[in-house]
C-alpha positions in Angstrom: 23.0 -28.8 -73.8 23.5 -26.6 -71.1 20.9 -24.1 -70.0 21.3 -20.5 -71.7 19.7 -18.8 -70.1 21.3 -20.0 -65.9 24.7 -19.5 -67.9 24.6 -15.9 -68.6 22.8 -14.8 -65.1 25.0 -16.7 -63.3 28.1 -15.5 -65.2 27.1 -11.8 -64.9 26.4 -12.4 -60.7 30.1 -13.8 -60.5 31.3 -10.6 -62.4 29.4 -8.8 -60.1 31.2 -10.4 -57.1 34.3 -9.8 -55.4 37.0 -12.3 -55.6 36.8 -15.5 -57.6 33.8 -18.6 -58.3 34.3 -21.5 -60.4 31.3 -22.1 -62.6 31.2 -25.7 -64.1 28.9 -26.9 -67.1 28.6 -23.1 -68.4 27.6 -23.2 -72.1 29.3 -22.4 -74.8 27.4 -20.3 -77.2 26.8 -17.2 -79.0 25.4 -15.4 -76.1 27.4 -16.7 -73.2 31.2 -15.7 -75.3 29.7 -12.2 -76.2 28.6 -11.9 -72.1 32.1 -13.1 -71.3 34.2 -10.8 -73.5 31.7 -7.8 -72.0 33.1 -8.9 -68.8 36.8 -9.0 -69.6 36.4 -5.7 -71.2 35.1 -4.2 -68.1 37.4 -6.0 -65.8 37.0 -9.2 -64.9 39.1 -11.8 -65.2 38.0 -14.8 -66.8 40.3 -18.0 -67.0 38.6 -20.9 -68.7 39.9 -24.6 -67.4 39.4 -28.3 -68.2 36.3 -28.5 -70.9 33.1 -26.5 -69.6 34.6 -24.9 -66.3 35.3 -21.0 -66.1 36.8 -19.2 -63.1 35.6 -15.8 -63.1 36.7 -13.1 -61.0 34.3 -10.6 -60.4 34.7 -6.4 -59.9 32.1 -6.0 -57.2 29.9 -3.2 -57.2 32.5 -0.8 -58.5 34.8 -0.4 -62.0 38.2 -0.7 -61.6 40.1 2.1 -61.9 40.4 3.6 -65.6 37.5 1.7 -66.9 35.3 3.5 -69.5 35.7 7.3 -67.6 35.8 9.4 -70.7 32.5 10.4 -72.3 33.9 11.3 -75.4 35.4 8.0 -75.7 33.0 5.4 -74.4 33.8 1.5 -74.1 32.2 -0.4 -76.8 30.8 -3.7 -76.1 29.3 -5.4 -79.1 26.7 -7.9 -77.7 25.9 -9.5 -81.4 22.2 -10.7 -81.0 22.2 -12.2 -77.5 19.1 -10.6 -75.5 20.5 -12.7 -72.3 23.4 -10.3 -72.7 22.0 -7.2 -73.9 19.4 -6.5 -71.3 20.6 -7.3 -68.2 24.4 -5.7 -69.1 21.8 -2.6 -69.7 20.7 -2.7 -66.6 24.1 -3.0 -64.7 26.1 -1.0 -66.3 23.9 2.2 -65.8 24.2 1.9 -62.5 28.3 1.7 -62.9 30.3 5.0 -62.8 31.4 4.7 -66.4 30.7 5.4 -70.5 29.8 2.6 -72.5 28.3 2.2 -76.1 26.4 -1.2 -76.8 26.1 -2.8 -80.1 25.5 -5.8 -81.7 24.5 -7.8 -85.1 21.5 -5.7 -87.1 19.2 -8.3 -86.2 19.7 -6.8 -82.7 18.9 -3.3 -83.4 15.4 -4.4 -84.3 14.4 -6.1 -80.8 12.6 -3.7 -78.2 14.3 -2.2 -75.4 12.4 0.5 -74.2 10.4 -0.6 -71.1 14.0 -1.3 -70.0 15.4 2.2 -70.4 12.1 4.0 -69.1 12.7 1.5 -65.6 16.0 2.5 -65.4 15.3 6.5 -66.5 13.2 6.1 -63.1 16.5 5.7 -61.1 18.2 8.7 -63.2 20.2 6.6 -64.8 21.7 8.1 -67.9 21.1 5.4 -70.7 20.4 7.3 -74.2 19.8 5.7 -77.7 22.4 5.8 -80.2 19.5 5.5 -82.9 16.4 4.5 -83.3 14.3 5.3 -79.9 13.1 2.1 -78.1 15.8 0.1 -79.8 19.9 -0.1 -79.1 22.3 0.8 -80.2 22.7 2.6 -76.4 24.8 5.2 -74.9 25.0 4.9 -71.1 26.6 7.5 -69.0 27.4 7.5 -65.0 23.8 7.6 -63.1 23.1 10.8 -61.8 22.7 10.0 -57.8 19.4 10.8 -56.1 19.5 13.9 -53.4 17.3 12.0 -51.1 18.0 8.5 -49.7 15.6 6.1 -48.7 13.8 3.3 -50.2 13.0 3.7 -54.3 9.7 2.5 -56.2 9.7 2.3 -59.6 7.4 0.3 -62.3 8.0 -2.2 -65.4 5.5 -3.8 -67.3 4.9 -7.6 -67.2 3.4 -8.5 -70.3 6.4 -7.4 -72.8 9.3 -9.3 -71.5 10.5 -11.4 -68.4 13.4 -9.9 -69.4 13.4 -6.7 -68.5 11.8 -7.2 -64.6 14.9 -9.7 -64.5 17.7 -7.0 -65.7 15.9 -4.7 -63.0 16.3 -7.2 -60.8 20.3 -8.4 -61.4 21.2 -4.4 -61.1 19.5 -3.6 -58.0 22.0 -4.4 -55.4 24.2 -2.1 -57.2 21.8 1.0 -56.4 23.1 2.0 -52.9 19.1 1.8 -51.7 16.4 -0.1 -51.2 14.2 -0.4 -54.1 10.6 -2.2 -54.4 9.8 -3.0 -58.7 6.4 -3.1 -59.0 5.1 -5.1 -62.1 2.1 -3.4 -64.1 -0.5 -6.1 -65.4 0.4 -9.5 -66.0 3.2 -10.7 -65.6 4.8 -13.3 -68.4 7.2 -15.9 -67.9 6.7 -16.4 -64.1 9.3 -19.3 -64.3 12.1 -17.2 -65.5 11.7 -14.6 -62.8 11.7 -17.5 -60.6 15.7 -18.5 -61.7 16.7 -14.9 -61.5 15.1 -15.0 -58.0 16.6 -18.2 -57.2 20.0 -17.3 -58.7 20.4 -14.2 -56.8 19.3 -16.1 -53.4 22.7 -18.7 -54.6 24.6 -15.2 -54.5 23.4 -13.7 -51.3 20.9 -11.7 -52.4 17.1 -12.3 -51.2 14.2 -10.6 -52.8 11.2 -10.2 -51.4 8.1 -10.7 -53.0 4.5 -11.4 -53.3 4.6 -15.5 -54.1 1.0 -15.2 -55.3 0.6 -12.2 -57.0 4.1 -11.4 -58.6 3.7 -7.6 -58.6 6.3 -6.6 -56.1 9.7 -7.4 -55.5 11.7 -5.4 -52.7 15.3 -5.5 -52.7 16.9 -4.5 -49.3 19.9 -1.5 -49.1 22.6 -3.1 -47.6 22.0 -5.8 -50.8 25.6 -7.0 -51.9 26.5 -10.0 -53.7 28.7 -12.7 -52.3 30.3 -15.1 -54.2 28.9 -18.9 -53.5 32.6 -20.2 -54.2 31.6 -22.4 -56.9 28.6 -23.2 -58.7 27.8 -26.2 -61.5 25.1 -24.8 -64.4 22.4 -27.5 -65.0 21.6 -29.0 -68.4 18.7 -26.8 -70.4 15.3 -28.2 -69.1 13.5 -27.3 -72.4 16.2 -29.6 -74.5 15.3 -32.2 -72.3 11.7 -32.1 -72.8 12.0 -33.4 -76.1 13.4 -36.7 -74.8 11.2 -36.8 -71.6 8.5 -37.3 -74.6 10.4 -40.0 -76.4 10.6 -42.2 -73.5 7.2 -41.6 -73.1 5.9 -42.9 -76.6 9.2 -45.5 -77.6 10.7 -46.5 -74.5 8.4 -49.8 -73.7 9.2 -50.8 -69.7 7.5 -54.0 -70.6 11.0 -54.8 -72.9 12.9 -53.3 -70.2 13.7 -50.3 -72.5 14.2 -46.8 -71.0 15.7 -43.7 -71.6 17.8 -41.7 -69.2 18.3 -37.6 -69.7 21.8 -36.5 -67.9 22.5 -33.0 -66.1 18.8 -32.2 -65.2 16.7 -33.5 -62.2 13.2 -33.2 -60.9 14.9 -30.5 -58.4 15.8 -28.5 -61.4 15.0 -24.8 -60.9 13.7 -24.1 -64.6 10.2 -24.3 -64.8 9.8 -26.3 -67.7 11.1 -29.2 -65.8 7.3 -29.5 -64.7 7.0 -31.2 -68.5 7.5 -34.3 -66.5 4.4 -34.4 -64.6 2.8 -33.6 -67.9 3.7 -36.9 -69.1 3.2 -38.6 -65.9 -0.1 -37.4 -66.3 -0.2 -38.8 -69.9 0.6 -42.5 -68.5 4.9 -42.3 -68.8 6.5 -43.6 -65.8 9.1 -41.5 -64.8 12.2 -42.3 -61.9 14.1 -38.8 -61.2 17.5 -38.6 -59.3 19.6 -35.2 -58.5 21.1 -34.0 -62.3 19.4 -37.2 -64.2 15.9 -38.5 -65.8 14.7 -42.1 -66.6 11.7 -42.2 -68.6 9.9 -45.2 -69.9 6.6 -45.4 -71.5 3.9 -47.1 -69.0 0.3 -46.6 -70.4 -0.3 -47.1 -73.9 -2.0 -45.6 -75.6 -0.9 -42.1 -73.6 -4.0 -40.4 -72.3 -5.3 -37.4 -73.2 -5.2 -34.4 -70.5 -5.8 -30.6 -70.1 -2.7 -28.5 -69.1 -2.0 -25.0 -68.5 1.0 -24.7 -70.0 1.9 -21.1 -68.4 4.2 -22.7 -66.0 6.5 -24.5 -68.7 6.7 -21.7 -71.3 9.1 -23.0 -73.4 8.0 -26.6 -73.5 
């Protein structure tokens, strides 16, 4: 399968675009349909080709005319459970010019959201719960623009969710400023923040950062997005590291058996593509090439080793 979680940033960036990219291998899923109708409701257009190909045309940093204006009337988007949708659509859309209510399945209504709205309260944006505080359903009103220009800081914590840090992150070019993030304590999920990072690079947006630390990330005011054209989504890193371990143990080279993983190479940009050196480690011989994997299992029995397994967090 396709990665998840590349889909929905890289659908949102080409929303947030102007003029059109072609996105090959996007998933289809719960979470990527819900981030597309989200888009089409707030302007987008969205023509889906041959298989997994979508041409998206994005709005820029600005609603088209008529777009969720009245407050007494704002534009529901119902996100059903999809976190990849419902965070960093948080984040974006409160820096828009317009009204929207966001709602989803129950199930959704029950996952923390509130490090997200105090980050964004920071840049007087108007984002309000509908419910239950900490938790959506959320109201979100036009952002309330600062007197004084200049360059922003404001703070997140790191040990709740990569996925708050990466919403801030997606919505930044869309706050007219330059504004610096600084992450209190540790930071989780390292390699997810990496593809947001590398994602918005593809889209003409670099971040600057402390490689080593991870607790500052400056994003310049002239910051715009720029379409890349087109862009293919690789397969889902994670997925494959279930077969990357089969070859290991059942794949015998000395029979000439192997087993070859298609749409994800060693230059993959998820982290948990570093499961392969894992198993290297363990004694599988491994051949990469760009968007494939051949695995066969070399020593026998695998050998034991001692991994910190921070850098692939979902393998």
């Amino acid at each position: 399968p396709v990665s998840k979680s590349i889909s929905n940033r890289v659908l949102l960036l080409a929303g947030l675009c102007r003029g059109a990219t072609v996105l090959t291998g996007v998933l289809d899923s719960d979470d990527t349909r819900v981030m597309l109708a989200a888009l089409q409701r707030i302007g987008c257009g969205v023509v889906r080709g041959e298989g997994d190909t979508v041409t998206l045309t994005g709005i820029g940093a600005q609603l088209p005319a008529g777009v969720a204006q009245q407050a007494d009337a704002p534009l529901e988007l119902f996100l059903g459970n999809a976190g990849t949708a419902m965070r960093p659509l948080t984040a974006v859309l409160a820096m828009l010019e317009g009204h929207f209510l966001l709602t989803g399945v129950p199930r959704m209504y029950e996952r923390p959201i509130g490090d997200l709205v105090d980050g964004l309260r920071q840049l007087d944006c108007e984002v309000h719960y509908a419910d239950n505080a900490g938790y959506p359903p959320l109201r979100i009103g036009p952002r309330r623009l600062p007197a004084a220009e200049g360059e922003r800081h404001i703070s997140v914590r790191g040990d709740v969710s990569s996925q708050y840090l990466t919403a801030l992150l997606l919505a930044a070019p869309l706050a007219g400023h330059a504004l610096t993030i600084e992450v209190e304590g540790e930071l989780i999920s390292k390699p997810y923040i990496d593809i947001t990072l590398q994602l918005m690079q593809r889209f003409g947006v670099a971040v600057q950062h402390d490689a080593t630390g991870w607790q500052s990330f400056t994003i310049a005011a002239d910051a715009h997005y720029r379409s890349p054209g087109r862009l293919h989504v690789e397969a889902d890193a994670s997925f494959a590291s279930y077969f990357i371990a089969l070859g290991a143990m059942a794949a015998d080279a000395a029979q000439g058996h192997s087993i070859t993983v298609q749409g994800v190479g060693a230059d993959s940009i998820q982290g948990d593509i570093r499961f392969i050196e894992a198993a290297e480690q363990m004694g599988a011989v491994i051949k990469s090439e760009p968007g494939r994997i051949c695995i066969q299992r070399g020593t026998w029995p695998l050998r034991a080793i001692d991994l910190d397994c921070n850098h692939i967090p979902d393998a």
